[in-house]
HTML snippet that shows the backbone in 3Dmol.js (N, CA, C, O; Angstrom):
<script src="https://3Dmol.org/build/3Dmol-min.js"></script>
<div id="view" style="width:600px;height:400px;position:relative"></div>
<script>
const pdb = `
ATOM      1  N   UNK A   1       8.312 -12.489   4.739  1.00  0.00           N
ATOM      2  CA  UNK A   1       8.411 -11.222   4.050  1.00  0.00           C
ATOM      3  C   UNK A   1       7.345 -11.195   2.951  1.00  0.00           C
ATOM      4  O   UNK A   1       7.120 -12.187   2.257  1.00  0.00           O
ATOM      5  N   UNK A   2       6.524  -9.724   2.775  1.00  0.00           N
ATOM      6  CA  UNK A   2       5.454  -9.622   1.810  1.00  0.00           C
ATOM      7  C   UNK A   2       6.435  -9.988   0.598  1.00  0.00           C
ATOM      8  O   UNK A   2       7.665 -10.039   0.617  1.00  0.00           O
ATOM      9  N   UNK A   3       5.381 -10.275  -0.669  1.00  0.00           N
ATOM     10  CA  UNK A   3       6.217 -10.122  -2.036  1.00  0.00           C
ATOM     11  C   UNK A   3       5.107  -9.422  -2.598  1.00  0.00           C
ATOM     12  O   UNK A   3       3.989  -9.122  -2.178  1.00  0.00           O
ATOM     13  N   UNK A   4       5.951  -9.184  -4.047  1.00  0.00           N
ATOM     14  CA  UNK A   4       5.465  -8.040  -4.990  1.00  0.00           C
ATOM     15  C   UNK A   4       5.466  -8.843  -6.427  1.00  0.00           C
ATOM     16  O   UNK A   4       6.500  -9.343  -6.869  1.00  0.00           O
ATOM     17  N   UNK A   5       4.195  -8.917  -7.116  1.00  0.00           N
ATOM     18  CA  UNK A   5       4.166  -9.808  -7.994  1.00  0.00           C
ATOM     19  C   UNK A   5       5.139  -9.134  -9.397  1.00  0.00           C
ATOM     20  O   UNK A   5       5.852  -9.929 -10.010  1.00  0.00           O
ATOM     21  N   UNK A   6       5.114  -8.080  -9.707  1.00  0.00           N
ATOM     22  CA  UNK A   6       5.583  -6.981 -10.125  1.00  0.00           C
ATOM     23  C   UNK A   6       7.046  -7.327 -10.517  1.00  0.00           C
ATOM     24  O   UNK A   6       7.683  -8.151  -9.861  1.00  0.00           O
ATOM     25  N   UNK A   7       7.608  -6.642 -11.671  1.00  0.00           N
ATOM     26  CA  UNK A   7       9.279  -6.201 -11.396  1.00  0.00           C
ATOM     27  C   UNK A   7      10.006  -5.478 -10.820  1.00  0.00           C
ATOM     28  O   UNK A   7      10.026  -4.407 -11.426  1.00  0.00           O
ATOM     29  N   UNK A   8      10.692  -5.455  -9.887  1.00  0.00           N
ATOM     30  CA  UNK A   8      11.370  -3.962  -9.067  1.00  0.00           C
ATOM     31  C   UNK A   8      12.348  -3.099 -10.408  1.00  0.00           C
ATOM     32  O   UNK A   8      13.502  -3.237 -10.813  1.00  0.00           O
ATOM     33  N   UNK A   9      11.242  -2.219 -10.780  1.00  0.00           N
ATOM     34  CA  UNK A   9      11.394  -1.052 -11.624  1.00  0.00           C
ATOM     35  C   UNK A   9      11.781   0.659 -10.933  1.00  0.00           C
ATOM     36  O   UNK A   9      10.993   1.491 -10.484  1.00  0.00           O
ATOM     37  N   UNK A  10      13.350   0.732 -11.083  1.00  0.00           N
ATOM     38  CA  UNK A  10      13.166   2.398 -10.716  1.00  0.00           C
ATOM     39  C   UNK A  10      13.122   2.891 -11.837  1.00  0.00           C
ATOM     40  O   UNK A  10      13.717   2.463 -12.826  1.00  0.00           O
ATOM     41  N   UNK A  11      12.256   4.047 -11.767  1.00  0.00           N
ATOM     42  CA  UNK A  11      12.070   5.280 -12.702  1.00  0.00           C
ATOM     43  C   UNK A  11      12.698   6.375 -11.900  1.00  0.00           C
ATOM     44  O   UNK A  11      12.655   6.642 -10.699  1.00  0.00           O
ATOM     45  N   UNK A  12      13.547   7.164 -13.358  1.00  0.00           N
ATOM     46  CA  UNK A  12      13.873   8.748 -12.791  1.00  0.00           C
ATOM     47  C   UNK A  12      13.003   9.428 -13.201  1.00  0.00           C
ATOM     48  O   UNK A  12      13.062   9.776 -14.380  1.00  0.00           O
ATOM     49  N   UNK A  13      11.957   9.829 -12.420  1.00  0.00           N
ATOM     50  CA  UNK A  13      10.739  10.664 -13.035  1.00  0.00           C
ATOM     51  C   UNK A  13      11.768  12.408 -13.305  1.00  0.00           C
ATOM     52  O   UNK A  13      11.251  13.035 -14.230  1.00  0.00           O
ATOM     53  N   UNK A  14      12.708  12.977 -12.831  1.00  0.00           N
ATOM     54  CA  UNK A  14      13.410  14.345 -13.007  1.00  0.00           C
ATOM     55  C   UNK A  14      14.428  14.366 -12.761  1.00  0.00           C
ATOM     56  O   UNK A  14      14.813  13.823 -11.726  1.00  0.00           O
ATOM     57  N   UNK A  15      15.355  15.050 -13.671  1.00  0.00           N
ATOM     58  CA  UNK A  15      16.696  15.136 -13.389  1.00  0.00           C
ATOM     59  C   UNK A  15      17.060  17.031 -13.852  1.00  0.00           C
ATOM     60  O   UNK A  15      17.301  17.551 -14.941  1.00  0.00           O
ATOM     61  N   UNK A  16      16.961  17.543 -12.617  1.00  0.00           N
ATOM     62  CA  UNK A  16      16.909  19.359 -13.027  1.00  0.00           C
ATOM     63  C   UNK A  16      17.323  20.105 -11.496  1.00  0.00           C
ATOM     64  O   UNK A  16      16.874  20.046 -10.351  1.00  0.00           O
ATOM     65  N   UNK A  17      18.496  20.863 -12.218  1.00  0.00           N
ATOM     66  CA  UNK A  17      19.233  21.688 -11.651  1.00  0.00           C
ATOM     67  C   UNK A  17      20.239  20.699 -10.113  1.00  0.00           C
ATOM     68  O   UNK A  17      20.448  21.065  -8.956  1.00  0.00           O
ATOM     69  N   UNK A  18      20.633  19.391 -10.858  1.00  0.00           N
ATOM     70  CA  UNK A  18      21.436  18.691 -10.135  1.00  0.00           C
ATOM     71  C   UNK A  18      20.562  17.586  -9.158  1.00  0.00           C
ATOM     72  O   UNK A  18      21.185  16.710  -8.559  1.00  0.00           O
ATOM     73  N   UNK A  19      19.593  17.655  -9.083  1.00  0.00           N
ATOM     74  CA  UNK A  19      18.168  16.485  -8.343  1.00  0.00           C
ATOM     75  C   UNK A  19      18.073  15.740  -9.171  1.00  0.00           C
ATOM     76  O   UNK A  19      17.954  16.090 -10.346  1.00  0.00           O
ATOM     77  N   UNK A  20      18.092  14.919  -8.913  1.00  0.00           N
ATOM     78  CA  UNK A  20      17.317  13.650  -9.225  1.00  0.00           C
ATOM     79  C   UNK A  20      16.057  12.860  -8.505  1.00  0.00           C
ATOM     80  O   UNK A  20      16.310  12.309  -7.434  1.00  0.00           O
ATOM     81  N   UNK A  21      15.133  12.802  -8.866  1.00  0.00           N
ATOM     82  CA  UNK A  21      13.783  12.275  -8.304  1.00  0.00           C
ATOM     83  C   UNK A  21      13.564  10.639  -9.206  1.00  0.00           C
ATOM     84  O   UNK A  21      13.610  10.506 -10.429  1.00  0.00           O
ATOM     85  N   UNK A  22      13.392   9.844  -8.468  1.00  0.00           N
ATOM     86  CA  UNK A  22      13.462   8.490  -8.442  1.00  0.00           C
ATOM     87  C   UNK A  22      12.221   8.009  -8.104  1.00  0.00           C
ATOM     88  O   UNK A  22      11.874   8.473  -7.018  1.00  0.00           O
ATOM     89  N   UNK A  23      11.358   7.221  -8.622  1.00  0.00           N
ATOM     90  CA  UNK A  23      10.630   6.176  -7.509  1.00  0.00           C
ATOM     91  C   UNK A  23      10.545   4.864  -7.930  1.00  0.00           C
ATOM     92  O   UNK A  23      11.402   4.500  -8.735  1.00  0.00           O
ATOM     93  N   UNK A  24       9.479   3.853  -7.473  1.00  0.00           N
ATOM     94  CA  UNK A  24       8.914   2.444  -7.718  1.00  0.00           C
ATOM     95  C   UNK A  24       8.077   1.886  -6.772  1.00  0.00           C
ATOM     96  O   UNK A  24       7.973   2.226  -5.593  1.00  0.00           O
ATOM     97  N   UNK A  25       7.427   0.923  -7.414  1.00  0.00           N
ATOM     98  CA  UNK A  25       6.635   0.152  -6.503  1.00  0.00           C
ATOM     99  C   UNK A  25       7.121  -0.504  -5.873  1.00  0.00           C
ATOM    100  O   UNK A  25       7.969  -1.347  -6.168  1.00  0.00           O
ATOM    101  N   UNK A  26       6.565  -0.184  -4.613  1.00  0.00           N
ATOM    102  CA  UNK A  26       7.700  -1.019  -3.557  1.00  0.00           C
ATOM    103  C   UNK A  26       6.119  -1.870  -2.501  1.00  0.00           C
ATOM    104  O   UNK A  26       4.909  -1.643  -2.484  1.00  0.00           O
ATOM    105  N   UNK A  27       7.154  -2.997  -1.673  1.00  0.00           N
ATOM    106  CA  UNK A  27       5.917  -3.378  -0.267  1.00  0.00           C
ATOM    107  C   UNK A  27       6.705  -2.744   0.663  1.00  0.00           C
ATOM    108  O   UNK A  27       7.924  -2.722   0.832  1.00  0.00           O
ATOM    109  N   UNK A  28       5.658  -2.165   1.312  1.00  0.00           N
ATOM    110  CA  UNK A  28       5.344  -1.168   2.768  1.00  0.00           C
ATOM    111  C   UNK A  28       6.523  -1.906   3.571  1.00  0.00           C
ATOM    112  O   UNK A  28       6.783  -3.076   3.290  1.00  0.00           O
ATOM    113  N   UNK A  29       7.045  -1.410   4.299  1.00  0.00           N
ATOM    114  CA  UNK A  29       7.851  -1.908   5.875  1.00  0.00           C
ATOM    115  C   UNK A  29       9.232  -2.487   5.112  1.00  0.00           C
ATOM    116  O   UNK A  29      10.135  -2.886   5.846  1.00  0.00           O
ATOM    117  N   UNK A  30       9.400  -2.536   3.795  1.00  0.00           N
ATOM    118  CA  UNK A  30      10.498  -3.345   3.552  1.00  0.00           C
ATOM    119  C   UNK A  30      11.815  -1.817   2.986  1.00  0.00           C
ATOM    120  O   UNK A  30      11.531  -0.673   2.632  1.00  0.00           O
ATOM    121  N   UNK A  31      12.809  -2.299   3.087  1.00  0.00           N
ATOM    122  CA  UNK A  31      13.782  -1.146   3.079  1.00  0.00           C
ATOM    123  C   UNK A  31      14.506  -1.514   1.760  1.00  0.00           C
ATOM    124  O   UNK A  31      14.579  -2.659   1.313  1.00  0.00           O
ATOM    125  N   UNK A  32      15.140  -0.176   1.074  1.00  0.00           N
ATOM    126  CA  UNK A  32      15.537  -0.437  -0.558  1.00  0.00           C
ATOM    127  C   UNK A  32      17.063   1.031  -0.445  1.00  0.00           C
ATOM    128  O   UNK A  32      17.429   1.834   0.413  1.00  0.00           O
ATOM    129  N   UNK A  33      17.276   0.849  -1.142  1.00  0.00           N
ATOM    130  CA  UNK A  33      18.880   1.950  -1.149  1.00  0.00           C
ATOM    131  C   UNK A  33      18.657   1.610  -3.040  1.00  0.00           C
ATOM    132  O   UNK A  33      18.249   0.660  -3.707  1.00  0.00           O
ATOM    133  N   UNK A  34      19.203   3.020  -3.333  1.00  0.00           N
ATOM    134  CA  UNK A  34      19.353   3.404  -4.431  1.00  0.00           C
ATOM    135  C   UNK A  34      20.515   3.160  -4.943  1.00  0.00           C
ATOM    136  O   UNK A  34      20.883   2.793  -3.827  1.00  0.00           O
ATOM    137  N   UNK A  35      21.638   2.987  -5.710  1.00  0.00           N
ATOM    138  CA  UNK A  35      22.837   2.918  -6.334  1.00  0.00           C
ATOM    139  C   UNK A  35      22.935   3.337  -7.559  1.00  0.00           C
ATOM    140  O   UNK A  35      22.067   3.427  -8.428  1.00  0.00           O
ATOM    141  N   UNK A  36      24.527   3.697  -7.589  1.00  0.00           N
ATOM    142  CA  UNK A  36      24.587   4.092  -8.842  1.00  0.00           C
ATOM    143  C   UNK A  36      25.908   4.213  -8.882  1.00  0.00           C
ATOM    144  O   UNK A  36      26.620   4.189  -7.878  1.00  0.00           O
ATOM    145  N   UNK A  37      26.322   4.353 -10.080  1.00  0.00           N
ATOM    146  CA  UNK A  37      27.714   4.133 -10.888  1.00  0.00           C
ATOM    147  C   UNK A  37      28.137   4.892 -12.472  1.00  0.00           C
ATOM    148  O   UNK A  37      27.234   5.106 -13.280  1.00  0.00           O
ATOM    149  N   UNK A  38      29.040   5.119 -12.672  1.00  0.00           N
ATOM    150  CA  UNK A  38      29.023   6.670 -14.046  1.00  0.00           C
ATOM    151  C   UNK A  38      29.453   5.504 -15.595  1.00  0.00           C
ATOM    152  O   UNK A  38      29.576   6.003 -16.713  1.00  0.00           O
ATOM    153  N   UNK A  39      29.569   4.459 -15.429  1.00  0.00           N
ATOM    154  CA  UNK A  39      29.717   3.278 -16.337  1.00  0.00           C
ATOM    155  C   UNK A  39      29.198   1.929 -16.225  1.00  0.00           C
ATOM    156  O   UNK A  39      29.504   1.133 -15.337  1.00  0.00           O
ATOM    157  N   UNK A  40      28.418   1.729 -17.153  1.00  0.00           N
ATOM    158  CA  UNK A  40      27.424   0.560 -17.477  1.00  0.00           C
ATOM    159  C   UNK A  40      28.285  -0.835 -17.667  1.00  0.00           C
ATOM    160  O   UNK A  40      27.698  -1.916 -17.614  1.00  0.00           O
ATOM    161  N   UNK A  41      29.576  -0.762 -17.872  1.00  0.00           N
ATOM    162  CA  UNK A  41      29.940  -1.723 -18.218  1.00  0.00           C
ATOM    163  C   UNK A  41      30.908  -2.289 -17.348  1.00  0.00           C
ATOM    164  O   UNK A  41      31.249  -3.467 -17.454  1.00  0.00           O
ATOM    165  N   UNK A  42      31.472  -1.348 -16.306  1.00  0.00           N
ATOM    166  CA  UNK A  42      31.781  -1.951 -15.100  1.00  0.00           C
ATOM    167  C   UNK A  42      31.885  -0.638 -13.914  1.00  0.00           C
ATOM    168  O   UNK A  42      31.451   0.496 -14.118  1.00  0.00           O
ATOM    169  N   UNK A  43      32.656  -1.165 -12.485  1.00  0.00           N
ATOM    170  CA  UNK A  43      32.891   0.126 -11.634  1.00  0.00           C
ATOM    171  C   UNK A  43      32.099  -0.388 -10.496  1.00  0.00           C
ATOM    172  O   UNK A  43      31.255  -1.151 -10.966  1.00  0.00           O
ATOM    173  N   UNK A  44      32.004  -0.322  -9.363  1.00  0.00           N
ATOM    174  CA  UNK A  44      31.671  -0.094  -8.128  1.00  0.00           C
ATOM    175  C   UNK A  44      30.396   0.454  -8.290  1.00  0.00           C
ATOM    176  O   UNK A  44      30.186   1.498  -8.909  1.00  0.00           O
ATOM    177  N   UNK A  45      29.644  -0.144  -7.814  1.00  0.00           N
ATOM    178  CA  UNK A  45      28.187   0.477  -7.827  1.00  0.00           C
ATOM    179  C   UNK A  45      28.379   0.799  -6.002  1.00  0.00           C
ATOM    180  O   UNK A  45      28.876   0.162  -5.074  1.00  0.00           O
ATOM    181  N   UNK A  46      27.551   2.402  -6.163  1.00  0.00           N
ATOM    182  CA  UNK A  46      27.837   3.031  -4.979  1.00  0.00           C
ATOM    183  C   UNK A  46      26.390   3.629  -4.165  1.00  0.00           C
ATOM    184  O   UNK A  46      25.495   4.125  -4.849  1.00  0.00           O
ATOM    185  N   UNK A  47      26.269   3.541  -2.777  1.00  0.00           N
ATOM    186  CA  UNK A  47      24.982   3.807  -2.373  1.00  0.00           C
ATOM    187  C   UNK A  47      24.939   5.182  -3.306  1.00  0.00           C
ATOM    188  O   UNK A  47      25.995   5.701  -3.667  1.00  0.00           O
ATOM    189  N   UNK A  48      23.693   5.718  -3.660  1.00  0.00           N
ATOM    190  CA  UNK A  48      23.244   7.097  -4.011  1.00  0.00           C
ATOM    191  C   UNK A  48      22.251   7.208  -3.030  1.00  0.00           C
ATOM    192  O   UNK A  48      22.389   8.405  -2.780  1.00  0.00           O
ATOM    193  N   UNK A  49      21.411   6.855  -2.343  1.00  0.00           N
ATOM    194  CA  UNK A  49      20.660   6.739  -1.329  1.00  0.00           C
ATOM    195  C   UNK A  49      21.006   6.000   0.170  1.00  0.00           C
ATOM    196  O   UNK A  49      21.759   5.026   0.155  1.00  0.00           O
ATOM    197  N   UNK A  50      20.512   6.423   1.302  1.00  0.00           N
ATOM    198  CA  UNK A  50      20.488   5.707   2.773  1.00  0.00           C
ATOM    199  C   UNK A  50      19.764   4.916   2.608  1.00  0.00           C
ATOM    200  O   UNK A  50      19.191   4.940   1.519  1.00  0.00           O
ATOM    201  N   UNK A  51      19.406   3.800   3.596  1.00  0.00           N
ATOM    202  CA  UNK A  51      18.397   3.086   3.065  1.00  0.00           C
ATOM    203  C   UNK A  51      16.863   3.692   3.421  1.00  0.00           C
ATOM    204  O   UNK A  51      16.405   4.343   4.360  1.00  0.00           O
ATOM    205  N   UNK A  52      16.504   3.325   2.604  1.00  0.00           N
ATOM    206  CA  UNK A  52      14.861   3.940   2.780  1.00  0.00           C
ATOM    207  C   UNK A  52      14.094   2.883   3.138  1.00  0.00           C
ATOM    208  O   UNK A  52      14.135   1.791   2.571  1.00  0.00           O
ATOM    209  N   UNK A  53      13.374   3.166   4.082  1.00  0.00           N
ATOM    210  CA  UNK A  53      12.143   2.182   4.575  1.00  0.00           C
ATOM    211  C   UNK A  53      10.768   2.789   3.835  1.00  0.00           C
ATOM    212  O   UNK A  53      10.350   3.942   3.939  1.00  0.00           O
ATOM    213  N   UNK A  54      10.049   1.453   2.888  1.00  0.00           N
ATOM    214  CA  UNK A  54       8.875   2.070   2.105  1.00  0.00           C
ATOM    215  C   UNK A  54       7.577   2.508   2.681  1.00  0.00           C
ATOM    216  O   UNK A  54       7.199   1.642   3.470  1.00  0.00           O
ATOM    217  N   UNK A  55       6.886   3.327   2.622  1.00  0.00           N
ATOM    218  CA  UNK A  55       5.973   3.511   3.357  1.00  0.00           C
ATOM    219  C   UNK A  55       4.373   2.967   2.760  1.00  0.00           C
ATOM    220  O   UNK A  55       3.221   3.171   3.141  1.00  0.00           O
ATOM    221  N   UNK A  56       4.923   2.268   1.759  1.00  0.00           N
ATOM    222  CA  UNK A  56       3.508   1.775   0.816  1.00  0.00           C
ATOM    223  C   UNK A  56       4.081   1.524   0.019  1.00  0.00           C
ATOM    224  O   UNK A  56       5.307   1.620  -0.031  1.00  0.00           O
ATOM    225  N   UNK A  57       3.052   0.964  -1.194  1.00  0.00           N
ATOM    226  CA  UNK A  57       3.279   0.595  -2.343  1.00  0.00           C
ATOM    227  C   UNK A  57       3.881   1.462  -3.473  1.00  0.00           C
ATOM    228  O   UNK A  57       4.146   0.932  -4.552  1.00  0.00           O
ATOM    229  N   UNK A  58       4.060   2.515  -3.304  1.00  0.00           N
ATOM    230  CA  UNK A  58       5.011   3.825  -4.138  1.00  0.00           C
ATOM    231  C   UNK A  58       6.008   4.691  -3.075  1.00  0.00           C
ATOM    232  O   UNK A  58       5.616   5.430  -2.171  1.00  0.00           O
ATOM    233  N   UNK A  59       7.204   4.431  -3.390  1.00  0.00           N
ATOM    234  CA  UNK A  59       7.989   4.929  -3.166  1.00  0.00           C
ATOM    235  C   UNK A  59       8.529   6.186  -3.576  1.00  0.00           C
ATOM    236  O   UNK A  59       8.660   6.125  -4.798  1.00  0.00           O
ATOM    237  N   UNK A  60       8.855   7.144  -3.207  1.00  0.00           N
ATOM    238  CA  UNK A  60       9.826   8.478  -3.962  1.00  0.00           C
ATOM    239  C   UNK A  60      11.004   8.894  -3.086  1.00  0.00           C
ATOM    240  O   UNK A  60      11.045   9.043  -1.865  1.00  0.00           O
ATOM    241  N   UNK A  61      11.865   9.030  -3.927  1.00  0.00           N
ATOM    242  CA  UNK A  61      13.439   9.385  -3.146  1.00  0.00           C
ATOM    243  C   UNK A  61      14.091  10.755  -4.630  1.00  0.00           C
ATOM    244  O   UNK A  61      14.073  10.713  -5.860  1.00  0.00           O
ATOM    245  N   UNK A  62      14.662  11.963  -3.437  1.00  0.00           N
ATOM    246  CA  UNK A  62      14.968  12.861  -4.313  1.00  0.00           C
ATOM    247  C   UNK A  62      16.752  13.047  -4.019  1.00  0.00           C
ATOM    248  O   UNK A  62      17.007  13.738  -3.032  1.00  0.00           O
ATOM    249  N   UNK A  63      17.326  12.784  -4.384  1.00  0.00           N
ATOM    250  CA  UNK A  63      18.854  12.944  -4.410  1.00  0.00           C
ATOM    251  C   UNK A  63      19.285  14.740  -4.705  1.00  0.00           C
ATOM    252  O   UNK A  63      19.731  15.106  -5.792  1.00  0.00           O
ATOM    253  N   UNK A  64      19.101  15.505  -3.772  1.00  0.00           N
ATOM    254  CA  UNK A  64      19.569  16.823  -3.971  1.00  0.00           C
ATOM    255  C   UNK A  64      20.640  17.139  -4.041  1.00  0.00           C
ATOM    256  O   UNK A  64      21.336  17.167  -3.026  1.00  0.00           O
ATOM    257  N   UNK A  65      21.169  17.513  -5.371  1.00  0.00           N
ATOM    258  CA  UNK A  65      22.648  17.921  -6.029  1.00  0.00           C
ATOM    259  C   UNK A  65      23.451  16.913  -5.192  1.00  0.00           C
ATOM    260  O   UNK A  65      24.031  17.084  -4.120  1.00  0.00           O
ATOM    261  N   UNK A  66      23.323  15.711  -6.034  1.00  0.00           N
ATOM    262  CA  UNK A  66      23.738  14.173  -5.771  1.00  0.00           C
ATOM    263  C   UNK A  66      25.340  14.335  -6.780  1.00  0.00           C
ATOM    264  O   UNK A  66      26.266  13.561  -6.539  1.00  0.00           O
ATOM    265  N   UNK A  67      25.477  15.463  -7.923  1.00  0.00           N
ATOM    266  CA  UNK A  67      26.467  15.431  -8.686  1.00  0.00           C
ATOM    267  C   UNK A  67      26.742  14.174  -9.433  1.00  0.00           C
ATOM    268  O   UNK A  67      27.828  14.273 -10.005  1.00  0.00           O
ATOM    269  N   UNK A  68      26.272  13.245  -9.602  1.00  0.00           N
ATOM    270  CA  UNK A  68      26.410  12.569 -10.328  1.00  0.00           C
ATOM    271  C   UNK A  68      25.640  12.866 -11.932  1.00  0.00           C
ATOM    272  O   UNK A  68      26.239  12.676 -12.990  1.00  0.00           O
ATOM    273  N   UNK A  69      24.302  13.329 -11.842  1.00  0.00           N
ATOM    274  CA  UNK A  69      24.013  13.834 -13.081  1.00  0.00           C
ATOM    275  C   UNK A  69      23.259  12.421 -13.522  1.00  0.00           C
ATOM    276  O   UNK A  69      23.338  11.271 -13.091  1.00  0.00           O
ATOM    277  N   UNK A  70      22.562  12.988 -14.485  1.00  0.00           N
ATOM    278  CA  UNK A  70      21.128  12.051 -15.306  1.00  0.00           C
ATOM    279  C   UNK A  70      21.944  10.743 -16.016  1.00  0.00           C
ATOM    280  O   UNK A  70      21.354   9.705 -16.315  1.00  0.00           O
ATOM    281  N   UNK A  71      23.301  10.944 -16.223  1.00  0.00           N
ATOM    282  CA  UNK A  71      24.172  10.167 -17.306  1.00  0.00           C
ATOM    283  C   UNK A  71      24.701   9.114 -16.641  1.00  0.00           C
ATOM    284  O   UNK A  71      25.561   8.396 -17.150  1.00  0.00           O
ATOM    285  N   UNK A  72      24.173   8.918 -15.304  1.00  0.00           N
ATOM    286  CA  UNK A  72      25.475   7.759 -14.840  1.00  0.00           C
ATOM    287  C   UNK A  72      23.760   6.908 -14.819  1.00  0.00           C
ATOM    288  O   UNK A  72      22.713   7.388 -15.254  1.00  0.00           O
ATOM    289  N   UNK A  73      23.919   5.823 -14.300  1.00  0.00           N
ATOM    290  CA  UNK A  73      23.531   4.457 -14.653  1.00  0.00           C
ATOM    291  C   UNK A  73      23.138   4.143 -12.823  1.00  0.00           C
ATOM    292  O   UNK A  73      23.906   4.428 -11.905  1.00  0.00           O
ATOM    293  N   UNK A  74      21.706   3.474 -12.658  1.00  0.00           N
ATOM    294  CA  UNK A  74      21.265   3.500 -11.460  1.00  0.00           C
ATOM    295  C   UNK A  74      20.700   2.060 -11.319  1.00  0.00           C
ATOM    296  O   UNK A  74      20.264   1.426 -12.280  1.00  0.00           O
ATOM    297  N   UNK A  75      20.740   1.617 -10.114  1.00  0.00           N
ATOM    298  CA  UNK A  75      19.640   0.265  -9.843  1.00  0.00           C
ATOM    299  C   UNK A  75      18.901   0.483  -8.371  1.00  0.00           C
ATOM    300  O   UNK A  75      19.128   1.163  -7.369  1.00  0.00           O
ATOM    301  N   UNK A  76      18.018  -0.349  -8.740  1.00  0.00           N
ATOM    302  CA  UNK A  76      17.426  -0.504  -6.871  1.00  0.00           C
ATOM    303  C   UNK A  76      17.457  -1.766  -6.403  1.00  0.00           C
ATOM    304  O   UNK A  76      17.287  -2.811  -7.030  1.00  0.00           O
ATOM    305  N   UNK A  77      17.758  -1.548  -4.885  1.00  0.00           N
ATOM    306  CA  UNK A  77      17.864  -3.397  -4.170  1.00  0.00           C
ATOM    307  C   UNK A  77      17.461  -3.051  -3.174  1.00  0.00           C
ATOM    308  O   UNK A  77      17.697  -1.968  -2.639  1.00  0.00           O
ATOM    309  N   UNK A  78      16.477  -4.317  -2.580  1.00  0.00           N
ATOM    310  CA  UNK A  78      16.557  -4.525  -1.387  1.00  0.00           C
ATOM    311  C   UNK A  78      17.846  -4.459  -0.263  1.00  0.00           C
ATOM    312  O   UNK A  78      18.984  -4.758  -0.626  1.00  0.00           O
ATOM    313  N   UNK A  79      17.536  -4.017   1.201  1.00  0.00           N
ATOM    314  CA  UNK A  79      18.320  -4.548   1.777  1.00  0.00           C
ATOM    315  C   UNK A  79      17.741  -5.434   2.789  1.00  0.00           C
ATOM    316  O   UNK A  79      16.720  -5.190   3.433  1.00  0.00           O
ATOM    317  N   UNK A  80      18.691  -6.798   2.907  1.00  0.00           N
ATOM    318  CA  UNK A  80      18.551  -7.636   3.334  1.00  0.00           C
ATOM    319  C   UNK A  80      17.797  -7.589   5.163  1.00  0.00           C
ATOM    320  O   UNK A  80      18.533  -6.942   5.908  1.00  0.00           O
ATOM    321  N   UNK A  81      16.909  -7.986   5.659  1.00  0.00           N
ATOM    322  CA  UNK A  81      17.141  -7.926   6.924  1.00  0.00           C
ATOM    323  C   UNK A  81      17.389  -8.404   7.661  1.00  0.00           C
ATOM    324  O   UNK A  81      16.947  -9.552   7.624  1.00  0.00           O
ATOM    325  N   UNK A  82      18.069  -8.135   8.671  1.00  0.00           N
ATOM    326  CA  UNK A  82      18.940  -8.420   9.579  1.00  0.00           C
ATOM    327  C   UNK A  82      18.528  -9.407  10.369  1.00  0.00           C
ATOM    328  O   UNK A  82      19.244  -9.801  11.289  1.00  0.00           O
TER     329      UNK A  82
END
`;
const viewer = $3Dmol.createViewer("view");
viewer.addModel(pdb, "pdb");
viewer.setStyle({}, {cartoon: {color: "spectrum"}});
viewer.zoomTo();
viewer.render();
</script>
């Protein structure tokens, strides 16, 4: 598997009229799912994304009226392959 010398950093580049727009540097061919959860300090972290397969080194994923809102608390992970 490629690696990424980098930190796996998501940014919410927008959060308007219920979207959320997300990205990061990602390596090409490898697959990532978004999560998220409405408390930082504990709770079920829950897909917010399918998994996405990256198509390059920048990724973007837009969560359309995802209802969760700018306030809940997000990470990104790999998923493992199979």
């Amino acid at each position: 598997m490629p690696t990424y010398a980098g930190p796996l950093t998501l940014r919410l580049l927008s959060a308007s009229g219920g979207n959320l727009v997300f990205n990061w540097n990602s390596i090409s061919n490898v697959t990532y799912v978004v999560e998220s959860r409405g408390s930082v300090g504990g709770g079920t972290w829950s897909n917010l994304s399918p998994n996405l397969l990256a198509p390059g080194s920048n990724t973007l994923y837009t969560n359309v009226g995802g209802g969760i809102g700018a306030a809940g608390f997000f990470r990104l992970r790999t998923v493992p392959v199979p």
